[in-house]
C-alpha positions in Angstrom: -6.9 22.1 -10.0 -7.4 19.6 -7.0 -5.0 16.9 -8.7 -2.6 20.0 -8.7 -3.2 20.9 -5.1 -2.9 17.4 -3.8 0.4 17.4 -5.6 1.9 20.5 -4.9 0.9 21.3 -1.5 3.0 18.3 0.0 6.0 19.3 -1.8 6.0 22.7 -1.6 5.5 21.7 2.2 8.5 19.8 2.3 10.4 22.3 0.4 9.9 24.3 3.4 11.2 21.9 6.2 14.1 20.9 4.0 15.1 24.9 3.6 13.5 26.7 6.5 14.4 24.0 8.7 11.4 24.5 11.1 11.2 24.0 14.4 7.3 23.9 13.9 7.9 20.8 11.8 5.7 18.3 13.4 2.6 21.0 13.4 3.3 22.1 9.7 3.6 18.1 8.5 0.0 17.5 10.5 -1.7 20.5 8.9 -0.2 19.7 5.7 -1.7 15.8 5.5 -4.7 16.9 7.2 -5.4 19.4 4.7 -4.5 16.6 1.9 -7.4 14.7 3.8 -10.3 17.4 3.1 -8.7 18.4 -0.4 -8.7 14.4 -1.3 -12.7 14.3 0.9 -13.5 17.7 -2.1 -12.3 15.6 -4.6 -14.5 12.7 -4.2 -17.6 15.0 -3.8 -16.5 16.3 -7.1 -16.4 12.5 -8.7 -19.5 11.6 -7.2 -20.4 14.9 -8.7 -19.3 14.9 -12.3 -16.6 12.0 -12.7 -15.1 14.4 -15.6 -15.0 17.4 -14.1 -11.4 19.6 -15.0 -11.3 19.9 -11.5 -10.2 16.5 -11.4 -7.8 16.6 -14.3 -4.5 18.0 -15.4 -2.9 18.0 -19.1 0.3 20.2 -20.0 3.2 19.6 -22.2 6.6 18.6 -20.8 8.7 17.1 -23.0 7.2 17.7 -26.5 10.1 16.0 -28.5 9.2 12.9 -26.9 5.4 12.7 -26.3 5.5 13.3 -22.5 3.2 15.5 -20.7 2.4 16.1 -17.2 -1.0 14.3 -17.5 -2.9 13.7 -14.1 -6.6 12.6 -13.1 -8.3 11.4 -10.5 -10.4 8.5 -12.1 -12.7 5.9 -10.2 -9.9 3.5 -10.9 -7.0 5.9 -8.9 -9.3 8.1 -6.5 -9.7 5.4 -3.2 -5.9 4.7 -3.3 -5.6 8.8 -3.2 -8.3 8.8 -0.2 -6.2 5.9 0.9 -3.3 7.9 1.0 -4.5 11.4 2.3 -6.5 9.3 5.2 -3.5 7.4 6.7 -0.8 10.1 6.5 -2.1 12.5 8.8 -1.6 9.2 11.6 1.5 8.4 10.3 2.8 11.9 11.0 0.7 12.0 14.4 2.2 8.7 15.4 5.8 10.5 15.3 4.6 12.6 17.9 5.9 11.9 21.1 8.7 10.8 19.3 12.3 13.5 19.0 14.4 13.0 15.8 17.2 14.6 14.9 16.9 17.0 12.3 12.8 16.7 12.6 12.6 19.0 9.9 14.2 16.2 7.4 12.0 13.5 8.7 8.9 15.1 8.4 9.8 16.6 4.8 11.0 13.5 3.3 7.5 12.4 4.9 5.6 14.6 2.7 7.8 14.4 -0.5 7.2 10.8 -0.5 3.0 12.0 0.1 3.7 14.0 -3.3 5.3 11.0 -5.3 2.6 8.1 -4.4 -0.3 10.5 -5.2 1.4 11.1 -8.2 1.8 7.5 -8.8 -2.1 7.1 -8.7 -3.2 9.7 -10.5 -0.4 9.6 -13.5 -2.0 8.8 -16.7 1.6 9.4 -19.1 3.6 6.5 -18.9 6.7 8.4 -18.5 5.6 10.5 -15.6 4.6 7.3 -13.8 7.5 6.1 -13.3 9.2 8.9 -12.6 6.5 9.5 -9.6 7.6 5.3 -8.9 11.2 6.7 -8.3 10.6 9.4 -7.0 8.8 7.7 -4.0 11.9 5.2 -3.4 13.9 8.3 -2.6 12.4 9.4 0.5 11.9 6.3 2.0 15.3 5.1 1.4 16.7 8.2 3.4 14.2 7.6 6.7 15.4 4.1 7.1 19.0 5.2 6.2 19.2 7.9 8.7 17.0 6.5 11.4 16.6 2.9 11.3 17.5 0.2 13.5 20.8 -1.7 13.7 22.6 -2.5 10.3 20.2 -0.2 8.8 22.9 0.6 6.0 22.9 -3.3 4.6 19.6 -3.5 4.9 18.3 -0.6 3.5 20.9 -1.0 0.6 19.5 -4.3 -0.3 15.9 -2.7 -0.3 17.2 0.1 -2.7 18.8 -2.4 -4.6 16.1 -5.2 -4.9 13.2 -1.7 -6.1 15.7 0.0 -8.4 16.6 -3.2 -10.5 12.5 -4.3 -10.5 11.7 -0.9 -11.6 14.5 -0.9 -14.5 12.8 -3.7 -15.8 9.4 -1.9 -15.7 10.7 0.7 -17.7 12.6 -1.4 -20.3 8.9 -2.6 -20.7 7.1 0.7 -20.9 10.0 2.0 -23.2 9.3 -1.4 -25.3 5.4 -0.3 -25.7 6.0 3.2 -26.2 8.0 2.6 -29.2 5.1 0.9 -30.2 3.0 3.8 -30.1 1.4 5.5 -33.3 -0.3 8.9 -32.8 -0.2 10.5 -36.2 3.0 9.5 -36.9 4.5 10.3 -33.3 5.5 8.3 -30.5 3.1 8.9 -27.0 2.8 7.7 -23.3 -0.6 8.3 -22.8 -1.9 5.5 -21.0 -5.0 4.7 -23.5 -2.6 4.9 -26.6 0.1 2.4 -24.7 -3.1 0.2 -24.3 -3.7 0.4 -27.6 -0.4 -0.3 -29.0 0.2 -3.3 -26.2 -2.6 -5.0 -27.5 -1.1 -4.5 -31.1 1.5 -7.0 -29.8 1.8 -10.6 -30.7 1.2 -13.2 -27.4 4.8 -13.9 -27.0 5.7 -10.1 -27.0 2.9 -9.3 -24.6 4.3 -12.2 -22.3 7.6 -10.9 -22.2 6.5 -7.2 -21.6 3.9 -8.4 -19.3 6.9 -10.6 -17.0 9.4 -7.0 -17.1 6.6 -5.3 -15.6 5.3 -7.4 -13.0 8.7 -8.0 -11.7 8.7 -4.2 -11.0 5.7 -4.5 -9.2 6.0 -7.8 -7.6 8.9 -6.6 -5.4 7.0 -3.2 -4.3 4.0 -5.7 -2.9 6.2 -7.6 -2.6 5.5 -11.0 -4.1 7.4 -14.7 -3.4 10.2 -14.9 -4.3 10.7 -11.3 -4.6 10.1 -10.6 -1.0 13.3 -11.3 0.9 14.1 -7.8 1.2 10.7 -7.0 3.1 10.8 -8.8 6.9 14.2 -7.1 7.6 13.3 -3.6 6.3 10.1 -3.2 7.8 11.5 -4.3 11.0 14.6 -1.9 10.8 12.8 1.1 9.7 11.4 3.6 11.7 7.9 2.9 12.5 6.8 5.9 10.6 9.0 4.5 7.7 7.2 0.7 7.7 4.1 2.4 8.4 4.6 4.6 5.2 5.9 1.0 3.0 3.1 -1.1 4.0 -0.3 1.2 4.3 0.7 3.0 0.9 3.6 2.0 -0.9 3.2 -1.2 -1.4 0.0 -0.2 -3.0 2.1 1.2 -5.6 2.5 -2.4 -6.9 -0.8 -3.5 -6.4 -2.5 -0.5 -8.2 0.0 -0.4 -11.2 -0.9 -4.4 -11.9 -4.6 -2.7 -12.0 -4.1 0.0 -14.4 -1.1 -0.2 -16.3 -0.5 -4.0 -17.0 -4.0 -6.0 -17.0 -5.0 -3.4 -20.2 -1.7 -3.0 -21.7 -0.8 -6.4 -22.2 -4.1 -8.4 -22.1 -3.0 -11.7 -23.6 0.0 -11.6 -21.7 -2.2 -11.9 -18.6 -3.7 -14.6 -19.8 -0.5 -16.5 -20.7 1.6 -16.0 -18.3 -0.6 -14.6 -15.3 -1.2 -18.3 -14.0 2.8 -18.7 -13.1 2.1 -15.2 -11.1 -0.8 -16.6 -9.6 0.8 -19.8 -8.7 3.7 -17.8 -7.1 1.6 -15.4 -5.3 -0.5 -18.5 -3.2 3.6 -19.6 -2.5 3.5 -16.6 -0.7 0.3 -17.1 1.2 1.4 -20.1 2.6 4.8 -19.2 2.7 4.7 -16.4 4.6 2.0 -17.7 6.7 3.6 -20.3 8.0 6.3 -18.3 8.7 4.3 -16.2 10.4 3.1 -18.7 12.8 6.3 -19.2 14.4 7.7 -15.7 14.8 8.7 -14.1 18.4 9.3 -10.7 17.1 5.6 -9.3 16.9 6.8 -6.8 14.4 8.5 -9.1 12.2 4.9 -11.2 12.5 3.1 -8.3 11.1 6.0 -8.3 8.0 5.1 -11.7 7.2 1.3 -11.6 7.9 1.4 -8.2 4.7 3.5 -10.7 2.6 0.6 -13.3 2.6 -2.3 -10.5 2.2 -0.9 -8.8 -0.2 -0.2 -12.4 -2.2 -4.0 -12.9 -1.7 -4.7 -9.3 -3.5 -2.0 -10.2 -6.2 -3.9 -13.3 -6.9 -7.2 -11.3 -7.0 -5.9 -9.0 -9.8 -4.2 -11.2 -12.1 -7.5 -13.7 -11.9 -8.7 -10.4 -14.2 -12.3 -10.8 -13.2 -14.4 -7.6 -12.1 -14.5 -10.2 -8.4 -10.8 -10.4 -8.4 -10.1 -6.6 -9.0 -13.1 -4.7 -6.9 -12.2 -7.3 -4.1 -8.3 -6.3 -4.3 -9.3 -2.6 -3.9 -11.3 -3.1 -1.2 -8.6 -5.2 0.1 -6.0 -2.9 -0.7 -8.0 -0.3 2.1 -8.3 -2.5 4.8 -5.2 -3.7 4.7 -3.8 -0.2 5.0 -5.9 0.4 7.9 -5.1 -2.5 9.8 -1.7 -3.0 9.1 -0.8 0.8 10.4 -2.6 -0.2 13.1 -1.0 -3.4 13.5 2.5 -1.7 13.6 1.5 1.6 16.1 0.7 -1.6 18.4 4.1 -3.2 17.8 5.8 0.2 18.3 3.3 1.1 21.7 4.7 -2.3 22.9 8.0 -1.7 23.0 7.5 1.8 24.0 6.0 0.6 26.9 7.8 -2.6 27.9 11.0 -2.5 25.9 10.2 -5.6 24.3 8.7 -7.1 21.2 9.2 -10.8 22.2 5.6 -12.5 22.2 7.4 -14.9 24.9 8.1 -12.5 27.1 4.6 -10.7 27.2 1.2 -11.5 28.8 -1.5 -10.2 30.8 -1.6 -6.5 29.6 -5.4 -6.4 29.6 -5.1 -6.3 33.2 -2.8 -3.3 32.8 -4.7 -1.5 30.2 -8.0 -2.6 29.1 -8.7 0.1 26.3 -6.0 -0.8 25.0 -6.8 -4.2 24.8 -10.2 -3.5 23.3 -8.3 -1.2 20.1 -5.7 -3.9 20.1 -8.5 -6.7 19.4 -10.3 -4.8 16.9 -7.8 -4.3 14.8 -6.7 -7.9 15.3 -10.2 -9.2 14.1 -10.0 -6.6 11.0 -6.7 -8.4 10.0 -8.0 -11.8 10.1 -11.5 -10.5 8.4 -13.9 -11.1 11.1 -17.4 -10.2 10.0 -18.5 -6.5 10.2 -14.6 -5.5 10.3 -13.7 -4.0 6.2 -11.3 -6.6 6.0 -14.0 -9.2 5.2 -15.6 -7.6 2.5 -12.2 -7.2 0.4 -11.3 -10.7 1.4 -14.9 -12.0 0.6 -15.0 -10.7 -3.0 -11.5 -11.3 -3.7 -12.4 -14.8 -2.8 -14.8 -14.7 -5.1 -12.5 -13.6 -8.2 -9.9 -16.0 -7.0 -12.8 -19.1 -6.7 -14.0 -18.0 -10.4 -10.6 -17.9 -12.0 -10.0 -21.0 -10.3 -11.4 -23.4 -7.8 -8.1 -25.0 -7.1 -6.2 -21.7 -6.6 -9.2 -20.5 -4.8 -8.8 -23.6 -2.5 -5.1 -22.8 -1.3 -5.4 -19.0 -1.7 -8.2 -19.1 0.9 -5.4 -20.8 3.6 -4.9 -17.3 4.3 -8.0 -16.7 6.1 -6.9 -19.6 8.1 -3.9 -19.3 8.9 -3.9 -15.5 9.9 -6.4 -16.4 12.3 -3.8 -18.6 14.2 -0.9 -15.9 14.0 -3.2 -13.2 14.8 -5.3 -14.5 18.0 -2.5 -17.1 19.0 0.1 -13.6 19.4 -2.9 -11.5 20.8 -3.8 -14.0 23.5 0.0 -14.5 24.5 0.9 -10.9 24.6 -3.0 -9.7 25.7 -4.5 -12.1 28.1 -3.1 -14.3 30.8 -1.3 -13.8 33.8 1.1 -11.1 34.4 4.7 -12.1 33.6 6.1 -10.7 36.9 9.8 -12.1 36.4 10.0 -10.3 32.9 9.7 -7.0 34.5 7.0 -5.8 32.1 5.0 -2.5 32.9 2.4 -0.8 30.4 1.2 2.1 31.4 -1.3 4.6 29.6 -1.6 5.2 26.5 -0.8 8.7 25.0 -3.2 10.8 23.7 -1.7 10.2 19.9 -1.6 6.9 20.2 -5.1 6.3 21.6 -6.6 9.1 19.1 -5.4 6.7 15.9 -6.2 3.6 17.3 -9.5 5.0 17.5 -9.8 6.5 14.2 -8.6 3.0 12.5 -11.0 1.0 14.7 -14.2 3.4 13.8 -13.1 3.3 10.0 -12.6 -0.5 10.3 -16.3 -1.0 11.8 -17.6 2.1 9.6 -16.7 0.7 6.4 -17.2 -3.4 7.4 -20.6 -2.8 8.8 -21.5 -0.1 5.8 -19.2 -0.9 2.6 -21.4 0.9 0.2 -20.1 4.2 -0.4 -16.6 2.8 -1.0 -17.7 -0.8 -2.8 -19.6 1.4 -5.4 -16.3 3.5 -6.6 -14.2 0.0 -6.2 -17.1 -1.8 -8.6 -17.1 1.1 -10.9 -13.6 1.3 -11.3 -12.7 -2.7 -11.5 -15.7 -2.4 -14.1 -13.5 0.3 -16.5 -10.4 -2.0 -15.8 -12.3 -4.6 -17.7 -13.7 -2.7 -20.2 -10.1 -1.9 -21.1 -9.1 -5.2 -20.9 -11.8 -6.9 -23.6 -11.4 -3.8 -26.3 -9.7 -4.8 -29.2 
């Protein structure tokens, strides 16, 4: 029943905007998320509960004639992406705000249709529903930075849609390739445990093959070198609502399906080929890194700086350790925090002084000192200062990393490093300082929106980095499952 609400109520919500076209459609987006939030809060007092509860679970027949069936859970290995989600949505939608759009009612539904698609994504357990939630999610996004993007937004956006449509046609050429691999009495299926099953039926070179059309779905939703070209110029086009929405959740669509549907499905695969992935995804550490290091454009710093955390999680996860995986998920949630963070304080910028140019900033503490304060917190949770919940996903992922290793370990760990000069070096130029008088620059306060999720994001990063427990225990359980999938026969 709650895997149906959490589904439903988002898209019946949108359904609304889209065809009542609401003037109200700021408040009913809000008071839809928010009550995601406490139905997502129920469900995890139900896992802690009874993980096996049928409140937790949905299982009806769709599409008999070919084994699909509209199979949901929420399972320790799905449930913190779903918190994840439910927890950042409500500030994406109460950043938009003080902001007017035209046709609001659009904005905010294709907001909570895309809500509907990545919870579906976490909580699928049929194959073919999967990735149907996986396209599903492009759609909405696609139309926010369409409609109301930034210049060129049509090229760019077409090249994003193009880049995730041809990665996720490979994914399903590889899911197809397993399910016809399936044997359940004689019939074909897409439940997830008999796709392991028949994956692992598969010789080495099979599982390699199936394991690279999968990944490449996957490494351009994180997006992984060199599948990331289409990122820095999308997230700095779209709407900061819309690059809020790609990098706090959807690009947790990758990370999550390399958990759940490739490390058990194709386990030898992994092993063969997973060291070329690794290899590419420390590429992208430094890569993107150093890239970062010499950007102007704050926003398109923050781009960058997800590219090289995101290669650090990658790394985690195909290391295939119980390390590398409970690290990536505790990774995977700081990183959302932060990097919505980081991009409200890109978007207050240039609200406030019309500018994003690092150069041309300076001496804003002066101006506005709480901000500065929220500003510096989530800086320290990005480079994973700690106490900040950043450090404890980077720590264990580390760990995973160092044990698969010690080499990779060595050069995956230069993002620690390096972020720490991006991050502060941009902070003190654009923070601290003298007031740049000739540039013009004003920053006044902050509105009440803004200020209220800065302050949410900072208490959950010094909640959850001081006190990891609660969340570290579901993480551990579920990377703990992952690998019990992984060493069946």
């Amino acid at each position: 029943m709650l895997t149906l609400l959490l589904l439903g109520i988002p898209f019946l919500s949108a359904l609304v905007l889209f065809f009542g076209k609401s003037q109200s459609a700021k408040s009913i987006a809000l008071t839809t998320t928010l009550l995601g939030f406490i139905l997502s809060l129920a469900a995890l007092f139900v896992f802690k509960t009874n993980p096996n509860s049928d409140l937790l679970k949905i299982n009806l027949p769709w599409i008999d004639s070919l084994g699909v069936r509209f199979d949901l859970s929420i399972t320790a290995v799905g449930i913190l992406l779903v918190l994840l989600s439910n927890f950042l949505l409500p500030l994406i939608v109460l950043s938009a705000f003080k902001n007017e759009y035209k046709r609001a009612y659009n904005f905010f539904a294709l907001i909570l249709l895309m809500q509907s698609a990545m919870l579906g994504v976490f909580m699928a357990n049929d194959g073919f529903l999967f990735y149907v939630f996986w396209e599903l999610a492009l759609i909405p996004i696609y139309f926010i930075c369409l409609l109301w993007g930034g210049e060129d937004r049509g090229r760019i956006t077409f090249k994003f849609f193009v880049y995730t449509l041809l990665g996720s046609l490979f994914m399903l050429i590889g899911l197809i390739y397993i399910y016809n691999h399936t044997n359940v009495n004689g019939l074909k299926s897409w439940n997830v445990n008999d796709m392991y099953a028949a994956g692992k039926l598969l010789t080495v070179k099979q599982q390699s093959i199936v394991f690279w059309f999968i990944f490449l779905a996957f490494a351009v939703k994180m997006p992984v070198f060199p599948f990331h070209t289409w990122q820095p110029n999308t997230y700095v086009n779209a709407p900061t609502q819309g690059t809020m929405l790609l990098s706090g959740i959807m690009l947790k669509m990758g990370t999550f399906g390399a958990i759940k549907w490739l490390l058990p499905m194709v386990p030898m695969g992994v092993a063969h080929s997973g060291g070329t992935a690794i290899t590419l995804s420390i590429i992208g550490i430094v890569y993107a890194s150093c890239i970062a290091i010499v950007q102007t454009d704050y926003k398109r710093l923050i781009a960058y700086s997800s590219i090289a955390h995101v290669g650090f999680m990658s790394a985690g996860i195909l290391a295939a350790n119980q390390q590398g995986i409970q690290g990536a998920y505790m990774q995977m949630l700081a990183h959302g925090c932060s990097v919505v963070g980081l991009f409200l304080v890109a978007d207050i910028l240039f609200r406030h002084t019309g500018t994003r140019d690092i150069t041309k900033l300076g001496g804003i503490r002066n101006m506005n000192g709480n901000f500065a304060v929220l500003f510096l917190i989530i800086t320290f949770d990005a480079v994973a200062l700690p106490f900040t919940n950043s450090f404890v996903g980077e720590f264990i992922t580390f760990s995973g990393v160092f044990k698969y290793s010690l080499v990779a370990s060595a050069f995956a760990g230069l993002t620690i490093i390096l972020s720490a000069v991006y991050m502060l070096r941009s902070y003190q130029k654009i923070m601290l300082g003298e007031i740049k008088q000739n540039a013009g620059v004003e920053f006044g306060p902050l509105a009440s929106s803004d200020k209220t999720i800065l302050i949410v994001i900072c208490i959950a990063i010094i909640a959850f980095g001081v006190y990891p427990k609660p969340l570290n225990d579901i993480a551990e359980e579920g990377a703990k499952q992952i690998i019990t999938l992984i060493k069946q026969p």
